[in-house]
N, C-alpha and C positions, 0 to 999 in steps of 0.2 A: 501499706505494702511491706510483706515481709519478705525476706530474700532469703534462699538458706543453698547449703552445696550438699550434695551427699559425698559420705568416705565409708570407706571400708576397710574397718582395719588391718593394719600388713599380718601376714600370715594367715587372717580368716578369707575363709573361698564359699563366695555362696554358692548355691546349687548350680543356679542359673548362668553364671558369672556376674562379674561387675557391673559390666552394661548394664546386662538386666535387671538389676538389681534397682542402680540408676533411674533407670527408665518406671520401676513398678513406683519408685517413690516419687517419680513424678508425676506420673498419671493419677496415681492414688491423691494427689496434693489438688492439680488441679481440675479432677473431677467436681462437677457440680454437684453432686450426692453429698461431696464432703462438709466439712465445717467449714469452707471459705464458698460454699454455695448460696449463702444466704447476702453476697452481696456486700457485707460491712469490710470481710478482711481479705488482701488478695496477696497472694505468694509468688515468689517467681526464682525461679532458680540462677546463680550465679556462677562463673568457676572461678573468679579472681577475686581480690577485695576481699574485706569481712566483712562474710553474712550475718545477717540476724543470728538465726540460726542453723547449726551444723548437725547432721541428720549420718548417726554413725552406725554402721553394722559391724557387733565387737563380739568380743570372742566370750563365753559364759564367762571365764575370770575376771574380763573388764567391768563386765555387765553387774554383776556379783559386788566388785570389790566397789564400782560407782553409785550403784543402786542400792544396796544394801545389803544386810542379812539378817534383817527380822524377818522376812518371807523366808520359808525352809524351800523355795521352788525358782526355777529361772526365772527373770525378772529382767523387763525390760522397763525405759526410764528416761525423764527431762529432766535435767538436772543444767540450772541457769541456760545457758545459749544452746547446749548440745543434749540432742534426743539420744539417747543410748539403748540400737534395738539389740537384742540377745541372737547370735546368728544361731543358738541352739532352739528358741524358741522359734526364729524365724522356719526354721525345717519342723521340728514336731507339732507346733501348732497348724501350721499349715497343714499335716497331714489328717488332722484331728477336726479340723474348722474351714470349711470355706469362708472363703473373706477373709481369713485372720492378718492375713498379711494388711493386710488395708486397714484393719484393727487397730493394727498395732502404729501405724503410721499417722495416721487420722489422733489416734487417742494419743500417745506418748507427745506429738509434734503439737496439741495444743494445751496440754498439760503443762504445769510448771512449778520448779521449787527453788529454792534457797542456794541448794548446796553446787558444788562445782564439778566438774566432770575430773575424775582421774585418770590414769589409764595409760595402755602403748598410744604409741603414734600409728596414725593412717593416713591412707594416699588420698585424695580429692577426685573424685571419679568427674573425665572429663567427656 
């Protein structure tokens, strides 16, 4: 069982708002299409305590300065405990790709590396 919280970085404003935002990363999570559909791993969302892990929507800089810059293109990213989605990616991909949103949740959220999250602070979407 993994636990995670979603945030959203102070200053970045998703399209949808917070909530929605909230809510898309949870459905997308525990959808049985996804990668905990298969039975072995099961997610479930938190607002207090520390989660596994923390599922952030940041602002291109964050995104950029956490995830790197060998890619010349926005970049979204798991880096140790926290998914780090790109809120500039989360709007142009989306416009460009159905599903992409759920792409990018599903992929980044089981992904995993080494390095540690940098970045502003974010609020804990309740």
């Amino acid at each position: 069982m993994f636990t995670y919280t979603v945030e959203v970085e102070n200053g970045v404003a998703s399209p949808e708002g917070d909530v929605e935002f909230g809510r898309t990363v949870q459905a997308t999570l525990e959808d049985q299409r996804s990668w905990v559909g298969g039975g072995r791993v099961s997610v479930r969302r938190v607002d207090s305590g520390t989660p596994n892990i923390r599922i952030r929507l940041a602002s291109q800089e964050t995104a950029r300065a956490t995830c790197g810059f060998e890619i010349p293109v926005d970049v979204s990213c798991r880096t140790g405990s926290t998914v780090v989605l790109s809120a500039a990616r989360w709007v142009r991909g989306a416009a460009a790709f159905t599903g992409y949103r759920q792409y990018m949740i599903n992929h980044e959220t089981r992904s995993g590396t080494a390095t540690r999250c940098a970045g502003r602070t974010a609020h804990r979407l309740r």
